[in-house]
LUMLUM-5083 format. One record per atom (N, C-alpha, C): residue in three letters; atom name; z, x, y. Coordinates in steps of 0.02 Angstrom, whole numbers, plus 32768, in hexadecimal, padded with zeros to 4 digits. Example, Ala and Ser with C-alpha at 12.3 -4.5 7.8 and 13.67 -1.06 7.14 Angstrom:
- ALA / N / 8186 / 8294 / 7EE4 .
- ALA / CA / 8186 / 8267 / 7F1F .
- ALA / C / 8186 / 8294 / 7F5B .
- SER / N / 8162 / 8282 / 7F90 .
- SER / CA / 8165 / 82AC / 7FCB .
- SER / C / 818A / 8285 / 8002 .
***
This chain:
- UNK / N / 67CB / D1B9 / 4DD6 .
- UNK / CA / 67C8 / D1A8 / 4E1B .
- UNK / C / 67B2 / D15F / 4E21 .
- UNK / N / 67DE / D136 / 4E43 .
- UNK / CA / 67C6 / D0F1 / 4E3F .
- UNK / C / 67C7 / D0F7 / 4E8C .
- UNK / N / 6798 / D0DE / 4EA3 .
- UNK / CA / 679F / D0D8 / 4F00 .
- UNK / C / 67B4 / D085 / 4F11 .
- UNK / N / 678C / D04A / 4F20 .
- UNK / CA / 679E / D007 / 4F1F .
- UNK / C / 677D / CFD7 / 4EE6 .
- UNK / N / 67A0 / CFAE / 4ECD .
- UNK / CA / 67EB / CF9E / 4EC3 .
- UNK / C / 67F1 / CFA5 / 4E85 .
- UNK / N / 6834 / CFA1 / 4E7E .
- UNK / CA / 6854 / CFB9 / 4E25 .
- UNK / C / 6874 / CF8B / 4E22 .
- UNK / N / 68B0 / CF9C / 4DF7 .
- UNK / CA / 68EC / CF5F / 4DE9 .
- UNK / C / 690D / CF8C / 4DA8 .
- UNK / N / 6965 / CF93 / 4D95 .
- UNK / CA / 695D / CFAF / 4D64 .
- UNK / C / 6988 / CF75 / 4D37 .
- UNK / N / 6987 / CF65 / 4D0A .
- UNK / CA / 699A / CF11 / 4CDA .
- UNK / C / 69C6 / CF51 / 4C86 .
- UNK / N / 69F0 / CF16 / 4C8A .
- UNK / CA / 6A2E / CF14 / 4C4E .
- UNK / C / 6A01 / CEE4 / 4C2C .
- UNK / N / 6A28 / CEDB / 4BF7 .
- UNK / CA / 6A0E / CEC3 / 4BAC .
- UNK / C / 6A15 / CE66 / 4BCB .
- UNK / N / 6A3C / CE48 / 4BFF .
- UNK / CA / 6A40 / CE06 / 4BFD .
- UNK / C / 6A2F / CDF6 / 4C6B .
- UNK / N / 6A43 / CE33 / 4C85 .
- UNK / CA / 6A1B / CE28 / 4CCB .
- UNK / C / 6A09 / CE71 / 4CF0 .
- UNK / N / 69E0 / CE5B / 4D38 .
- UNK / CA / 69D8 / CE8E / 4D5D .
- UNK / C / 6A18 / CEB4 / 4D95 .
- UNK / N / 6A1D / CEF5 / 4D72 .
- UNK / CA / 6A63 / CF11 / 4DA5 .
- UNK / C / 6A4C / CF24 / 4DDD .
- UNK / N / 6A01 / CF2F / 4DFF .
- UNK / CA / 69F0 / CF2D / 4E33 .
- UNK / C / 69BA / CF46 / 4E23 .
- UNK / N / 6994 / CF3E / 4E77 .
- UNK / CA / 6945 / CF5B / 4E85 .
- UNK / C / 6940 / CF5D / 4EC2 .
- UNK / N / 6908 / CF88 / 4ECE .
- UNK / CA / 68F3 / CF8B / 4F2E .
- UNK / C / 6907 / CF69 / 4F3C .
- UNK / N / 690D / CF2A / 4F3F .
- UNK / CA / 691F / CEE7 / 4F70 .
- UNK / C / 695A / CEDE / 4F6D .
- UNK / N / 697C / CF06 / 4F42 .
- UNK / CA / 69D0 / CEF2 / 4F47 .
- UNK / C / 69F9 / CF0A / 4F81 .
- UNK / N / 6A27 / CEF5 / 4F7F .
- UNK / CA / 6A5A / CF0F / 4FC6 .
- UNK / C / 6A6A / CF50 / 4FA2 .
- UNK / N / 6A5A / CF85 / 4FDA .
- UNK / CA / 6A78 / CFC9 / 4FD3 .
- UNK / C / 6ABD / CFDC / 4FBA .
- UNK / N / 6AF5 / CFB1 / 4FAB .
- UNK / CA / 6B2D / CFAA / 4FAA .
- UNK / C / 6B2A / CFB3 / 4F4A .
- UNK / N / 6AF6 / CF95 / 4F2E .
- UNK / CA / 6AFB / CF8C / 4EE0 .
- UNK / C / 6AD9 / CFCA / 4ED4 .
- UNK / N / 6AB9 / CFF4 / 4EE8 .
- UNK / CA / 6A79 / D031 / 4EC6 .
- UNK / C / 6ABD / D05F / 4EAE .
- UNK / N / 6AEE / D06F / 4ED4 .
- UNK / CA / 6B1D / D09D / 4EAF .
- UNK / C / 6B33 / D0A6 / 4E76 .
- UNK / N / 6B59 / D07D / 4E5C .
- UNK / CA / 6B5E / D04E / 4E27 .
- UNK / C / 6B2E / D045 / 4DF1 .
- UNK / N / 6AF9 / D04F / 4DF1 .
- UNK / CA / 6AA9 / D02F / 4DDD .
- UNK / C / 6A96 / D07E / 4DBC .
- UNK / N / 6A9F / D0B1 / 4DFF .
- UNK / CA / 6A80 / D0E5 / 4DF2 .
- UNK / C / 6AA9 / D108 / 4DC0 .
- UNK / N / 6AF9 / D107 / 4DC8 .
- UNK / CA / 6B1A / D13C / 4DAF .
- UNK / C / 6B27 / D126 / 4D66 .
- UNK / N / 6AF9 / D0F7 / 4D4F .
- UNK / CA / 6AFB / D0DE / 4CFF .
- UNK / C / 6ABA / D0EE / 4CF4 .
- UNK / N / 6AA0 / D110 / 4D26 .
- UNK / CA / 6A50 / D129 / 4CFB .
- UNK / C / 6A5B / D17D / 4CEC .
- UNK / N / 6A8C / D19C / 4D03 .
- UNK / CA / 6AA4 / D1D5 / 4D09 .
- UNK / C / 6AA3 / D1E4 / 4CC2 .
- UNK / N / 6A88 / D22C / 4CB8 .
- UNK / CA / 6A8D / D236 / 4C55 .
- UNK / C / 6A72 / D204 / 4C27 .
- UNK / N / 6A55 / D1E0 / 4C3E .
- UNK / CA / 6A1E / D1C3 / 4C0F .
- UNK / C / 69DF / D1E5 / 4BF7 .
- UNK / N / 69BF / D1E8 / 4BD0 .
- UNK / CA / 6982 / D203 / 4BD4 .
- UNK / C / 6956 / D1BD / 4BC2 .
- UNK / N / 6924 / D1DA / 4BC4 .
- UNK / CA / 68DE / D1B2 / 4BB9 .
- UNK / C / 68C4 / D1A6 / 4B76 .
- UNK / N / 68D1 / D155 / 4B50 .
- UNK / CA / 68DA / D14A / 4B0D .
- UNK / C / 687D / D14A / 4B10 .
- UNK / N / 686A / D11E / 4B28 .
- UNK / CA / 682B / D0F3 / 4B19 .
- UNK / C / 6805 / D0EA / 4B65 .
- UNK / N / 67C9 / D0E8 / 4B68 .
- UNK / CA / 679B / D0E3 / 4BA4 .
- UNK / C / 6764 / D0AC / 4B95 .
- UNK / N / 676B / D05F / 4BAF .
- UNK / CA / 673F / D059 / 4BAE .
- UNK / C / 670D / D027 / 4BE2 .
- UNK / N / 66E7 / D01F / 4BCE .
- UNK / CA / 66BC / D00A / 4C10 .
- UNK / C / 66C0 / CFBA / 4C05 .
- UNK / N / 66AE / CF9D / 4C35 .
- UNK / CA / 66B1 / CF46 / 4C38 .
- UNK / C / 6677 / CF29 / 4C75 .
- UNK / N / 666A / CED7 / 4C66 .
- UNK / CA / 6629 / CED3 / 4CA3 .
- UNK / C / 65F0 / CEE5 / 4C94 .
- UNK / N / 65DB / CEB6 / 4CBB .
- UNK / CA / 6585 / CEB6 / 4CBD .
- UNK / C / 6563 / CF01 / 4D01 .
- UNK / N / 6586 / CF14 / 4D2B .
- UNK / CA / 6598 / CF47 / 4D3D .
- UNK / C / 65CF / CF66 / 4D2C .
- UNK / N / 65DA / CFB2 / 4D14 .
- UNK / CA / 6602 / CF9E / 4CF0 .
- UNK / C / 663C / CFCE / 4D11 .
- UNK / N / 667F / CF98 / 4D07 .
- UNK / CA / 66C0 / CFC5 / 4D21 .
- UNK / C / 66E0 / CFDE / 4CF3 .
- UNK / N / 670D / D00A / 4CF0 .
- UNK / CA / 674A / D032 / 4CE0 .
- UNK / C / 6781 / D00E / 4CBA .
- UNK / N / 6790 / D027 / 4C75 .
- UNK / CA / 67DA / D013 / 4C79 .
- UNK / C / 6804 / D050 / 4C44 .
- UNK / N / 682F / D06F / 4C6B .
- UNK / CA / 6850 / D09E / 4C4A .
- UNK / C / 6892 / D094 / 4C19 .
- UNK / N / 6896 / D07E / 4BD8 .
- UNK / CA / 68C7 / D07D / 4BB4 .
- UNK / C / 68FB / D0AF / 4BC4 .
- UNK / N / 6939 / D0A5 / 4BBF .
- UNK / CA / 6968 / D0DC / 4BB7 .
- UNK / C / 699B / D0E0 / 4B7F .
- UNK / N / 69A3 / D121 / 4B8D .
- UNK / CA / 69DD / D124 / 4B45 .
- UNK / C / 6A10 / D0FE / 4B43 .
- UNK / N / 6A2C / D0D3 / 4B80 .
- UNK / CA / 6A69 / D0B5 / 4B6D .
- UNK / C / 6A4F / D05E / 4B87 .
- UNK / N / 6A22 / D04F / 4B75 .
- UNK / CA / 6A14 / D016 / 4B6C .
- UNK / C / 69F9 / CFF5 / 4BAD .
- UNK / N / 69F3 / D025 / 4BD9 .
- UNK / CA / 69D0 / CFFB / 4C0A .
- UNK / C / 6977 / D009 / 4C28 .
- UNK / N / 6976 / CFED / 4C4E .
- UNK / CA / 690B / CFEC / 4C4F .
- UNK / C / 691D / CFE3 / 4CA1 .
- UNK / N / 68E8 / D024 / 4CAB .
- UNK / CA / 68DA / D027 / 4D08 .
- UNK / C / 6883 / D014 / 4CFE .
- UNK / N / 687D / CFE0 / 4D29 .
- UNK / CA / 683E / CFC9 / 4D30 .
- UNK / C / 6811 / CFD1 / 4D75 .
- UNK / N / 67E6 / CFD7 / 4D7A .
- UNK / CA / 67A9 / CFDF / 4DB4 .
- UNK / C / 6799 / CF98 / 4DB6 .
- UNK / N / 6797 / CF76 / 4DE6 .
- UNK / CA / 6767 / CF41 / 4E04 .
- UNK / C / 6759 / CF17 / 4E45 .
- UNK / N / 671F / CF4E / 4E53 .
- UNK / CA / 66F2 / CF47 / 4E8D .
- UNK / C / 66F1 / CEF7 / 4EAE .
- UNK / N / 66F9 / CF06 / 4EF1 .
- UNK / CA / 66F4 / CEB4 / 4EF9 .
- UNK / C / 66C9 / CEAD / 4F42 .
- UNK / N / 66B0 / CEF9 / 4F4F .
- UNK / CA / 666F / CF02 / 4F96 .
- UNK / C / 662C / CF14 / 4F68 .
- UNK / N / 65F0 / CEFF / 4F9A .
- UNK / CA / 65B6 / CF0F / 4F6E .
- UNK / C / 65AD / CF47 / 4F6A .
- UNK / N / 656C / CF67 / 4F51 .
- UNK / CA / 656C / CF8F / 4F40 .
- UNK / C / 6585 / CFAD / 4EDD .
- UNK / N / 6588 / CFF5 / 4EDC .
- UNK / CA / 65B2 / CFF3 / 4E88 .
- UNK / C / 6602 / CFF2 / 4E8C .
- UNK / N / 6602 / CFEB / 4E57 .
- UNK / CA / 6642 / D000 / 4E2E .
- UNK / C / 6660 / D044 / 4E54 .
- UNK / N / 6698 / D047 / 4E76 .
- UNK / CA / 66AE / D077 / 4E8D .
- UNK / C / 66DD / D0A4 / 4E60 .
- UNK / N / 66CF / D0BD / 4E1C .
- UNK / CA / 6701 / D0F5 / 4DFB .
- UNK / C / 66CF / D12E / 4DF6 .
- UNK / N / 6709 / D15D / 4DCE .
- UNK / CA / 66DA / D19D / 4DB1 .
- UNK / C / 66F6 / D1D1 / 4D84 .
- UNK / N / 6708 / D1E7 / 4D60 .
- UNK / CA / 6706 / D20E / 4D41 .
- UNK / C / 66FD / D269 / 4D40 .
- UNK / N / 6724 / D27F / 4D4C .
- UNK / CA / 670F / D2CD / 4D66 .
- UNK / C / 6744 / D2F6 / 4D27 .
- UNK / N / 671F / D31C / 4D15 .
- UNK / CA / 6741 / D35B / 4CE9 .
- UNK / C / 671D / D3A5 / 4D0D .
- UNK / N / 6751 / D3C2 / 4D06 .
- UNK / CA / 6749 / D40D / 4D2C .
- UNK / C / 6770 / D435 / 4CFD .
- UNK / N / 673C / D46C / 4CF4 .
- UNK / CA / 673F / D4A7 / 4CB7 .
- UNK / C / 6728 / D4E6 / 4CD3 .
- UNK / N / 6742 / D512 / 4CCC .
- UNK / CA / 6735 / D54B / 4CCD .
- UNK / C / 66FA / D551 / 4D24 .
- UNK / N / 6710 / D526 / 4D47 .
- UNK / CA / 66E5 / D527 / 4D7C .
- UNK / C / 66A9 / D4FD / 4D90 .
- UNK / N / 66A1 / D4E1 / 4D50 .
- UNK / CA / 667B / D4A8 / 4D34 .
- UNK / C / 6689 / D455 / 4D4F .
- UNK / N / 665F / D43B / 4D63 .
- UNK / CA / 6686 / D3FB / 4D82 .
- UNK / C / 6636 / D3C9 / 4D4E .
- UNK / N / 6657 / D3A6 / 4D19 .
- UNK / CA / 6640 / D379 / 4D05 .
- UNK / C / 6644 / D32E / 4D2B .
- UNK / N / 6631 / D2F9 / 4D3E .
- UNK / CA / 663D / D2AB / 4D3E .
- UNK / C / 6614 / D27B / 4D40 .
- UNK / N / 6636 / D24F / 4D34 .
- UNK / CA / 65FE / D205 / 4D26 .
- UNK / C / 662E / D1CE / 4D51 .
- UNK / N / 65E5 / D1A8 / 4D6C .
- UNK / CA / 660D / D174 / 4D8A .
- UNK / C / 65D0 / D133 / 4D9D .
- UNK / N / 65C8 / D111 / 4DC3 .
- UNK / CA / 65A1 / D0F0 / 4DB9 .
- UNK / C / 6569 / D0E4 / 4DDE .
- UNK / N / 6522 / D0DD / 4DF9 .
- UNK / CA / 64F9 / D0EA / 4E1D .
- UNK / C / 64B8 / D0C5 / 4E06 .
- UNK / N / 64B6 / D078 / 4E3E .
- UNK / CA / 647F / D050 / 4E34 .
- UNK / C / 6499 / D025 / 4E08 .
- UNK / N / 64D3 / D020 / 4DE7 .
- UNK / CA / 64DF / CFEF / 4DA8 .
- UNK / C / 64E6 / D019 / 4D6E .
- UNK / N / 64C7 / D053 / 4D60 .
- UNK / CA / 64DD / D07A / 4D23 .
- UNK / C / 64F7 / D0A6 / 4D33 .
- UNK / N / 6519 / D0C2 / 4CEB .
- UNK / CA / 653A / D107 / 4CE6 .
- UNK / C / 6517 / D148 / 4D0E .
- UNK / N / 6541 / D165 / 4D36 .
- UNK / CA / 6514 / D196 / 4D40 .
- UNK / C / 652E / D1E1 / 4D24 .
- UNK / N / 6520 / D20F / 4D15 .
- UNK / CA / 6549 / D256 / 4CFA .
- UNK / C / 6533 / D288 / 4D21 .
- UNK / N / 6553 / D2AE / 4D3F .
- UNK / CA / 654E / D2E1 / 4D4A .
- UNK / C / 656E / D31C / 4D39 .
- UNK / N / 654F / D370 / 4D5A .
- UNK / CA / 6578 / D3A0 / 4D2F .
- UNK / C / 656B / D3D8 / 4D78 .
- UNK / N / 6572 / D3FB / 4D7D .
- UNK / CA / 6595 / D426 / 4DBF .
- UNK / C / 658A / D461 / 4DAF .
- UNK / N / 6574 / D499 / 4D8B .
- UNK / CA / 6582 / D4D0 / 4D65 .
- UNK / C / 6598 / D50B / 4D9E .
- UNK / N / 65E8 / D52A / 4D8E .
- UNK / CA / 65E4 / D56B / 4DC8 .
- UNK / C / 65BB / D599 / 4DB3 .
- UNK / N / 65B1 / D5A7 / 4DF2 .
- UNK / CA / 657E / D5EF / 4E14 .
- UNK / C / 6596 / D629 / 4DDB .
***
């Protein structure tokens, strides 16, 4: 979950981000389609997001209102809602356990 702002970048430029004209996200998105998630890692002195993918491209988080880092992370299991995201400047984790 990235809320504001991202950007997602090829190996030599950016194919778009929040700020792009709505006209390019199509395009942008339907090459993230069937990718999975190579590598995760964090960047910044607060720190943002950047998601490797299997076919060579990186969707990035970066915040540009005060406040944190706007991503997060959620896995849901068996009813279970794990996530981490960021709160005050650090990592924060949480876990959800069903009833």
């Amino acid at each position: 979950m990235m809320d504001w702002s991202w950007r997602i970048e090829g190996k030599r430029r950016i194919w778009c981000g929040s700020w792009s004209d709505g006209e390019r996200w199509p395009r942008a998105f339907s090459r993230l389609q069937g990718a999975t998630v190579k590598t995760v890692m964090l960047f910044g002195r607060l720190p943002e997001i950047d998601l490797e993918l299997s076919n060579g491209l990186h969707l990035l988080s970066m915040s540009t209102v005060e406040g944190d880092p706007e991503w997060g992370l959620i896995k849901r299991q068996d009813g279970d809602i794990i996530s981490v995201g960021i709160v005050a400047g650090r990592l924060n984790f949480r876990q959800d356990l069903a009833d």
